[in-house]
C-alpha positions in Angstrom: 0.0 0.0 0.0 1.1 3.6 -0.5 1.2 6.0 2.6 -2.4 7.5 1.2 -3.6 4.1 1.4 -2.2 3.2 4.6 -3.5 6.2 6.4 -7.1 5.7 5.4 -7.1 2.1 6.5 -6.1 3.4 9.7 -8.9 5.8 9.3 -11.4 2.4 8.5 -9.7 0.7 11.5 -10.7 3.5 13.9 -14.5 3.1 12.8 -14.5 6.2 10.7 -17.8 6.4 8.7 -17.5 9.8 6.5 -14.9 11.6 5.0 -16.2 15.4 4.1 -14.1 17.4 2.0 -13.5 19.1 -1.5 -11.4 17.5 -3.7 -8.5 19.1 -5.8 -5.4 18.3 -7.0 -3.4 17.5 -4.4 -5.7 15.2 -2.6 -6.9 12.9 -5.4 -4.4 10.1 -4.3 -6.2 10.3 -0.9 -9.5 10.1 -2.3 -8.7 7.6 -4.9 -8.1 5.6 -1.7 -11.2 6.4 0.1 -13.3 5.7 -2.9 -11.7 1.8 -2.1 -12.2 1.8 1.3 -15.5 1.5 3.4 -15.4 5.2 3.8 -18.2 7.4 2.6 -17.1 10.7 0.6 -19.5 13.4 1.7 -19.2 16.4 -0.9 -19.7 19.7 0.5 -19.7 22.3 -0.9 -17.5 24.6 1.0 -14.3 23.4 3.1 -15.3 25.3 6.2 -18.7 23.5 6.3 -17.1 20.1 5.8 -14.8 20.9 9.1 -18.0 21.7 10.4 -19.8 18.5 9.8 -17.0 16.5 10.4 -16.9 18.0 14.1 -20.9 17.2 14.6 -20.2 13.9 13.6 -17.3 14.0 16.6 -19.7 15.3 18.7 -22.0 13.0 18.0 -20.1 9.4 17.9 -17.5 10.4 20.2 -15.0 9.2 17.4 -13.1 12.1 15.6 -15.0 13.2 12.6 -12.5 13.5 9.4 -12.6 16.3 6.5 -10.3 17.0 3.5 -9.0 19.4 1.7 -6.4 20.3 -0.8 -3.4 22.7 -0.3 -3.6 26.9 0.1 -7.0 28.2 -0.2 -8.9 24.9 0.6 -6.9 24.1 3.5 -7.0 27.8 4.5 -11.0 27.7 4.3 -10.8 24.9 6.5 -9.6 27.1 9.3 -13.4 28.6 10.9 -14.4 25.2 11.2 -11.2 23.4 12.5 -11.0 26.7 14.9 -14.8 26.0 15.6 -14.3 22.1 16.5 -11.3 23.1 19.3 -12.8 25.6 20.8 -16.0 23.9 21.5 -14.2 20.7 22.5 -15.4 18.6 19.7 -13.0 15.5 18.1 -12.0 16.5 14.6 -8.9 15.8 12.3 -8.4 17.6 9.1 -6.2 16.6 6.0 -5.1 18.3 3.1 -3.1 17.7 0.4 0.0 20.1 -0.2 2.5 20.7 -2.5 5.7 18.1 -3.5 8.1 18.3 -1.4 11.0 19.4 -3.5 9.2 22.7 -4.5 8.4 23.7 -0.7 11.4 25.4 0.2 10.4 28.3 -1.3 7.7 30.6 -2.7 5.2 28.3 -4.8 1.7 28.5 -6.3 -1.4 27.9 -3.8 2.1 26.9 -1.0 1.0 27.7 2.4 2.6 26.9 5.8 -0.3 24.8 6.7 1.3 23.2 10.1 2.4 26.6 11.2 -1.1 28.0 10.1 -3.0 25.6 11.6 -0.8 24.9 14.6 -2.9 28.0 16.7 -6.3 26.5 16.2 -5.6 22.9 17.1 -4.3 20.3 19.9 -1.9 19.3 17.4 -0.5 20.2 13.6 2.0 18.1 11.7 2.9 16.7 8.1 3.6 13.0 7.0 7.1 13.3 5.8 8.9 9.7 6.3 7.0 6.4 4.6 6.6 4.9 8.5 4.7 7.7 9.5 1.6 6.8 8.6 0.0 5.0 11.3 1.6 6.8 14.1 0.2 9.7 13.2 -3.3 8.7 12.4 -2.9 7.0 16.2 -1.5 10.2 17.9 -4.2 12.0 16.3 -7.0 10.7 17.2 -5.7 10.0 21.2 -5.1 13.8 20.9 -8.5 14.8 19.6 -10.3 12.2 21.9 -7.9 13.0 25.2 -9.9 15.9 27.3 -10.3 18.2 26.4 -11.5 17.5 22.5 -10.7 19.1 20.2 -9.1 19.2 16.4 -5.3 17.9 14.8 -4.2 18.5 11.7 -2.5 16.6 9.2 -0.8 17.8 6.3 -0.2 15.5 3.2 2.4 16.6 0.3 1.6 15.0 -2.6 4.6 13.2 -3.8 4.8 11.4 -0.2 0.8 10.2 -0.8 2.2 7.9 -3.6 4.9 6.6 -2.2 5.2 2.8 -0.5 4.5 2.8 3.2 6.5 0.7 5.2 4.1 1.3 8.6 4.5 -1.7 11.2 0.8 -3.0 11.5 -0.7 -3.4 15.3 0.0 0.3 16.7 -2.7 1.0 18.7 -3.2 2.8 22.2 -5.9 3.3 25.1 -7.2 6.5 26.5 -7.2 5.6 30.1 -9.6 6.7 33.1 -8.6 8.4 36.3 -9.9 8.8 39.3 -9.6 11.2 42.3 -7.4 10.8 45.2 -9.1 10.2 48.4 -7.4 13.2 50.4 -9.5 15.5 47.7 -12.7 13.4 47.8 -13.3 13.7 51.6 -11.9 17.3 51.3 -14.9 18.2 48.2 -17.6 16.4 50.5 -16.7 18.3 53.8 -17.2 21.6 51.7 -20.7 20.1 49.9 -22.1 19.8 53.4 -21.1 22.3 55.2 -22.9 24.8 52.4 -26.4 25.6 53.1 -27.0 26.2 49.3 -24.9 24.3 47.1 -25.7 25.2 43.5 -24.2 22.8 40.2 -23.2 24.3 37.3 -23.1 21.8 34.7 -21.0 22.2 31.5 -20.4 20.5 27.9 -17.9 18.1 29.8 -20.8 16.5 31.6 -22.3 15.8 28.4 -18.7 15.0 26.9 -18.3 11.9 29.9 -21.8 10.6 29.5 -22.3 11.8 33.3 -26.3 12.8 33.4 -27.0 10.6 35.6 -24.4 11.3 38.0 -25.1 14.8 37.8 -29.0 14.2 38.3 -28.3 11.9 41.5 -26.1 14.0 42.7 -28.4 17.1 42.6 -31.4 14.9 44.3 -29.6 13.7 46.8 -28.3 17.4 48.0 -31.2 18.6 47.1 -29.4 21.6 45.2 -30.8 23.4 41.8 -29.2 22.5 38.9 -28.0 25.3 36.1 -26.6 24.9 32.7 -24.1 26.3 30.1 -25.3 27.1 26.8 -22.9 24.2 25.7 -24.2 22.0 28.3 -27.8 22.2 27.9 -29.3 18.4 28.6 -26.6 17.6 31.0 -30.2 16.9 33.3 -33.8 17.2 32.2 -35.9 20.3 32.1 -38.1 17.9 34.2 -36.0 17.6 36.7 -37.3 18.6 40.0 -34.0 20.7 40.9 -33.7 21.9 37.1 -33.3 25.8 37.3 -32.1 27.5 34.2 -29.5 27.7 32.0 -26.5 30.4 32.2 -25.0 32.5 29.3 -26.9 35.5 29.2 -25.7 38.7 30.4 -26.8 41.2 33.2 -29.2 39.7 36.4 -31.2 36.7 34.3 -32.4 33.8 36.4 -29.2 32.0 36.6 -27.1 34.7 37.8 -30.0 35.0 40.2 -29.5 31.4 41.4 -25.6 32.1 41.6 -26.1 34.8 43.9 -28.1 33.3 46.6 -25.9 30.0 46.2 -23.2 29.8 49.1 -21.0 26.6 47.1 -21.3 26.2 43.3 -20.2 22.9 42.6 -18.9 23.5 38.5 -19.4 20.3 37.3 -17.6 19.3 33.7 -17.4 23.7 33.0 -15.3 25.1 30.7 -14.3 28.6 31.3 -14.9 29.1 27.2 -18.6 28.6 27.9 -19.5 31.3 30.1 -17.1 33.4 31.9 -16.3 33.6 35.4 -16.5 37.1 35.8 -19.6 37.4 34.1 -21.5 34.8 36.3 -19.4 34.7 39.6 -19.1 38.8 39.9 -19.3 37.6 44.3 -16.5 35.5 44.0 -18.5 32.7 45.5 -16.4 29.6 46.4 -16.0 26.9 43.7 -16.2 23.2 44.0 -14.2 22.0 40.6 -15.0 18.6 39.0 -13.6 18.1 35.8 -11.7 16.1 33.8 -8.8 19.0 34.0 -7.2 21.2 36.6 -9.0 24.7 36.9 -7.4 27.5 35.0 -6.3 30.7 37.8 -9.0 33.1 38.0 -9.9 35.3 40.7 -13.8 34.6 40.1 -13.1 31.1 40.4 -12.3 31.0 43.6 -11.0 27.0 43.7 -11.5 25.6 47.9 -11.8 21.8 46.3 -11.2 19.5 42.9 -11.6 16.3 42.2 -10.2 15.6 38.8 -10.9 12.7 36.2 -13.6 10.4 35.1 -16.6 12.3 36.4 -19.0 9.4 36.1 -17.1 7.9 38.6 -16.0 11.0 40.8 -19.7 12.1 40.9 -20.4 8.4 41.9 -18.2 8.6 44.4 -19.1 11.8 45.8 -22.5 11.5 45.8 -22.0 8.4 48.6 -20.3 11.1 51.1 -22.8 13.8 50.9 -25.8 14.2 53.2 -28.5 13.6 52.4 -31.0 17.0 52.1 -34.7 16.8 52.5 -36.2 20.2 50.5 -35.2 22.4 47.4 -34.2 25.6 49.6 -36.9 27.9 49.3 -35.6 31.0 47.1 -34.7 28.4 44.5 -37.9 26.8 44.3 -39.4 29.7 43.9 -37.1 30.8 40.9 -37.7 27.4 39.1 -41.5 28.3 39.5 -41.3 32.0 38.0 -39.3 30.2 35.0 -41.2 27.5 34.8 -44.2 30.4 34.4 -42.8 32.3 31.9 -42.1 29.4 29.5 -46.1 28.2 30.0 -46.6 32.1 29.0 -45.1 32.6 25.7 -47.2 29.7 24.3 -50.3 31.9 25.1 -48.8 34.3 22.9 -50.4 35.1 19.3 -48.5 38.4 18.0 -47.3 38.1 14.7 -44.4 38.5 13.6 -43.8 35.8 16.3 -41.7 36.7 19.2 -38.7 34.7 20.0 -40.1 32.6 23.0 -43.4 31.6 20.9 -41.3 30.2 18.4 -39.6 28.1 20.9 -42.9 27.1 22.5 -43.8 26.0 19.1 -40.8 24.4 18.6 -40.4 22.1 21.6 -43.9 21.8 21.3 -43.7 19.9 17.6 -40.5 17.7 18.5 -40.2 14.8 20.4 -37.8 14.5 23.8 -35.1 13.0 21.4 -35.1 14.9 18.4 -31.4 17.3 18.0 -31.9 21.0 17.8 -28.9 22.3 16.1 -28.4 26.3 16.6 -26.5 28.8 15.0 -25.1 32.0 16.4 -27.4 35.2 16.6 -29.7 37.0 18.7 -31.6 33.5 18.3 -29.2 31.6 20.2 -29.9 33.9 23.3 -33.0 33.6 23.6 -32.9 29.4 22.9 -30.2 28.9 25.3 -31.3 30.7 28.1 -35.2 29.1 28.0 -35.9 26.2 25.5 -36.4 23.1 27.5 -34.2 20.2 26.8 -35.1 16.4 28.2 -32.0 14.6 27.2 -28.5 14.8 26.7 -26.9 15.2 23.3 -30.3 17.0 21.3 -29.3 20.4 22.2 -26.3 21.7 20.4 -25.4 25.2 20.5 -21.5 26.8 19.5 -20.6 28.7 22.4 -16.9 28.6 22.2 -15.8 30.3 19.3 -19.6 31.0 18.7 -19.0 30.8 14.9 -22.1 32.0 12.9 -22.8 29.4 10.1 -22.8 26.3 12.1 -26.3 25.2 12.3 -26.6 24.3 8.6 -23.7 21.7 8.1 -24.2 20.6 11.6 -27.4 19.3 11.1 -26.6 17.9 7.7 -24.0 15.9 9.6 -26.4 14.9 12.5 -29.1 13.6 10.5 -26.1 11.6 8.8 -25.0 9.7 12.0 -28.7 9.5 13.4 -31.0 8.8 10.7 -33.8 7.6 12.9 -33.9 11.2 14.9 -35.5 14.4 13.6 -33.7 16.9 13.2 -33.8 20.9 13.7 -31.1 23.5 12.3 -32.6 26.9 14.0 -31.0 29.5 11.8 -30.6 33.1 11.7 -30.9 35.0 8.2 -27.3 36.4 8.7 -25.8 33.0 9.8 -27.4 31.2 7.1 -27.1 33.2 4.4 -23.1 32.4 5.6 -23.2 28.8 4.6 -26.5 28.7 2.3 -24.4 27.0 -0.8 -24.7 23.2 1.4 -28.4 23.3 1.0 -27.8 21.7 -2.1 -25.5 18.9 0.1 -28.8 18.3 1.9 -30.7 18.2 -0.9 -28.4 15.5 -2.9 -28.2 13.4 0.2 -32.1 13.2 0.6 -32.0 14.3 3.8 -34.9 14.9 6.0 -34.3 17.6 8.0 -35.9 21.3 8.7 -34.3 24.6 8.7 -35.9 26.9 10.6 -35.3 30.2 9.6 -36.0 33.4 12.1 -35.5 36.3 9.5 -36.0 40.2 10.7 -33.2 41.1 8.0 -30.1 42.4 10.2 -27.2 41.0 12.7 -29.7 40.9 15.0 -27.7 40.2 18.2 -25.4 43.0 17.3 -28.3 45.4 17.0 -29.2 44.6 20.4 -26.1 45.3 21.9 -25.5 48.2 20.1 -29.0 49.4 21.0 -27.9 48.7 24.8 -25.0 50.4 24.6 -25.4 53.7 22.4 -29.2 53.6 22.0 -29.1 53.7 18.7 -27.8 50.9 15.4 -26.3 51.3 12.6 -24.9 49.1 9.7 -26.3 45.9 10.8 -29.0 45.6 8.2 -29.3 43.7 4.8 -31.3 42.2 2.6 -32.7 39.0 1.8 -33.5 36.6 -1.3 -36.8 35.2 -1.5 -36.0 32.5 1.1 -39.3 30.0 0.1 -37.7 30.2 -3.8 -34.1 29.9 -2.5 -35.1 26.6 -0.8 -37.2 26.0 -4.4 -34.0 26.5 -6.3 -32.3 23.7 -4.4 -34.6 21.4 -5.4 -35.7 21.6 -1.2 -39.3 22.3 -0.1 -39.9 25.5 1.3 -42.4 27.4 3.3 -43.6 31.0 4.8 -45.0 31.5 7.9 -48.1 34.5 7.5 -49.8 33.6 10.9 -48.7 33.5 14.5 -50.8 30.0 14.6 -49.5 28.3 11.4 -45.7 27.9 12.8 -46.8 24.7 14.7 -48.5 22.8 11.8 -45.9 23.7 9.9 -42.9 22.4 11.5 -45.2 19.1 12.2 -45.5 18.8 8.6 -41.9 19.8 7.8 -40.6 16.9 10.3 -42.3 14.1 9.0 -41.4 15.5 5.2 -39.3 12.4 3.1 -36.7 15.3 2.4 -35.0 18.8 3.7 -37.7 21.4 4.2 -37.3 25.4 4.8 -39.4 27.5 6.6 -39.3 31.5 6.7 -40.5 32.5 9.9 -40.0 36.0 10.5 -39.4 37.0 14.2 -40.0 40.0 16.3 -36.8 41.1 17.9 -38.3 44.5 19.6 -38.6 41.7 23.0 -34.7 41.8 23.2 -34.8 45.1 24.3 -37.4 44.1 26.8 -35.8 41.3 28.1 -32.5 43.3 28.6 -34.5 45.8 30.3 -35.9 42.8 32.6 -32.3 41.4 33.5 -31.2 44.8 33.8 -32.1 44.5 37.5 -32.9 41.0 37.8 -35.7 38.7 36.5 -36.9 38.3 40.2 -36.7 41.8 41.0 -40.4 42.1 41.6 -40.1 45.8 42.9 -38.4 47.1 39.4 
């Protein structure tokens, strides 16, 4: 076999499904070697959405999702997506095909640095450049983009080395192993749970990452302690959950920083200081149980008095043995979970049209099932979605909230109907962010695939508006125009759909969701409530006296 060859069988061997890329020159001995393989190609029709939907799929399986590329401005449009996949912790290698070897010494056409350009947005960037590299690599690359935190390695292919004979020893394999806490540091994290009077957990994408619901949900019953969320870790327990509060993420005094402030311990559970800030949601400095797979970064608003590090199935098993037991949900947060718990049951009586924000998510959770994936792209939408659309089970929520890249929801969703064909599947879209990678409509629409976009259009950057509106009082240069999005979706051969009535949203997305291929529907949104909301948080959602 030639070194092209031998690194996708080690791709085959590691139970990789998909390959997403563009092809091009450079890359054609690698593809010529996938199309012989098990492997399925997945065209797309940008670079940067194949990194994307190679990251769901990472996401998703656990197993690194793979994209390709060819040299310079391929591999270069990779970057938003490979940056997008590290950031959010998600298991991803890229490849791309570069240039002979002989001719990269100096200047040469479409020659970029791609290790050294890459090496800022990954765990790990390298080139093949010996015939027994192979297999090492592909092994070292996908410990490092499993190993916690996820995230993304890059591998750079010239071409002349893609052809030659690899002389890889076969059998090279490795296991990520688990760890547990010490003792000293268990009894020490207990001591500190029950001596609080009212522990709070915030759970992050980690708890999701180590399969650690449960845990997390035990835990919280037997302390009797609300539970919040990051945007990223939305699911980590049920919105049915007797101790489910909120979720954390937006700014000023919103429920959860509410919570936060009346909590004496917060017990950070599987957080990631990418998701949400310590400064912005711990402004009191309140002490900090840490529990994560990772020591806790130095920050003065995460003011560390006990870790346990490792697993945290098994840490939060073993913890939850050595608390007390705790009879009642303290009183100021059951009576926080019943004011949110009210407003959600309120925007579904709502019948304005355009449709506010919250009515579409009524409608929305309303029409799907507990396990059908919700895929949303950065906006003003992705506010108001993380901070009150239930979620009932892990992994069918998935917002970007570490680089927060606009664009995402699209190829994401493509990529999660791929791996889970029997769920339904959501991509809640902004006009700005979908407009951003509109060209893989026609991926969906090739593939067959049933899936609904959902598209909240008021024509502008929405979520900049707002801010701008917060700060200065006034906008500027944040509005555009719009295509006819119903004959857009028409012109990809998709089905698409308008929205004229505050009640037709509902039968709509019904009908869209049990449609045999992708299906578009223009809802256009009311964003005057975001000024309303940020004059609720202003002083607090709680703040009855405001």
């Amino acid at each position: 076999m030639n070194i092209a060859e031998e690194m996708v069988q080690s791709l085959e061997e590691k139970g990789v499904r998909y390959l997403f890329g563009v092809p091009g020159e450079e890359n054609i001995d690698f593809l010529e070697a996938v199309r012989n393989s098990s492997i399925q190609f997945i065209l797309t029709r940008h670079e940067q959405t194949a990194a994307m939907m190679a990251a769901m799929v990472g996401r998703l399986t656990g197993i690194p999702g793979v994209c390709l590329s060819t040299l310079g401005p391929g591999a270069v449009n990779l970057a938003t997506g490979v940056a997008t996949a590290n950031a959010d912790g998600l298991p991803l290698i890229a490849i791309a095909g570069q240039a002979e070897t002989n001719r990269l010494h100096h200047p040469s056409h479409q020659m970029v640095d791609l290790p050294e350009f890459f090496r800022p947005i990954t765990k790990w960037s390298t080139t093949i450049r010996h015939s027994s590299a192979p297999r090492e690599t592909i092994e070292k690359a996908f410990n490092l983009a499993m190993s916690e935190k996820p995230g993304a390695v890059f591998i750079e292919l010239p071409e002349d080395l893609a052809v030659k004979e690899g002389d890889s020893v076969t059998g090279i394999a490795s296991a990520l192993g688990r760890v547990e806490a010490a003792e000293i540091d268990m009894k020490r994290a207990a001591e500190q749970i029950n001596a609080a009077e009212m522990p709070l957990i915030l759970a992050g994408a980690g708890t999701l990452r180590g399969k650690a619901s449960r845990e997390v949900a035990a835990l919280s019953e037997k302390l009797c302690a609300s539970v919040l969320e990051t945007f990223m870790g939305k699911g980590a327990v049920s919105w049915r959950l007797d101790t489910h509060l909120a979720a954390a993420g937006t700014w000023g005094r919103d429920w959860a920083d509410e919570a936060i402030d009346k909590a004496d311990l917060v017990l950070a559970i599987g957080y990631d200081y990418i998701e949400y800030s310590p400064v912005r949601w711990n402004k009191e400095r309140k002490q900090v149980v840490h529990i994560n797979w990772q020591e806790a970064e130095v920050d003065a608003h995460y003011p560390v008095v006990a870790s346990l590090i490792g697993d945290l199935s098994c840490n939060l098993a073993r913890l939850t043995e050595l608390v007390r037991e705790r009879t009642a949900l303290p009183a100021p947060f059951a009576e926080l979970r019943r004011k949110i718990r009210q407003e959600w049951e309120e925007a579904g009586q709502d019948t304005a049209f355009p449709l506010k924000p919250s009515k579409i998510l009524y409608d929305l959770r309303a029409a799907m099932n507990d396990d059908d994936l919700v895929v949303c792209d950065v906006g003003a939408h992705k506010v108001w979605l993380g901070r009150m659309f239930p979620v009932f089970a892990p992994d069918t929520c998935f917002i970007s909230n570490g680089l927060a890249t606009m664009g995402v929801a699209l190829p994401g969703a493509i990529a999660a109907k791929l791996v889970k064909p029997e769920r339904r599947v959501v991509a809640v879209c902004g006009d700005g962010g979908f407009l951003m990678n509109v060209q893989d409509l026609e991926t969906a629409a090739r593939l067959k695939l049933p899936l609904v976009i959902l598209l909240w259009r008021d024509g502008g950057y929405g979520l900049i508006e707002w801010k701008q509106l917060e700060k200065f009082r006034h906008s500027h240069h944040v509005t555009f125009g719009n295509p006819d999005f119903v004959h857009l979706a028409r012109s990809f051969g998709i089905e698409g759909c308008r929205v004229e009535k505050g009640e037709e949203l509902r039968p709509l997305l019904e009908k869209a969701l049990h449609a045999e291929g992708p299906v578009l529907i223009d809802c256009p949104v009311d964003y005057r409530e975001n000024l309303k909301l940020e004059e609720k948080i202003r002083f607090g959602c709680g703040d009855e006296t405001r």
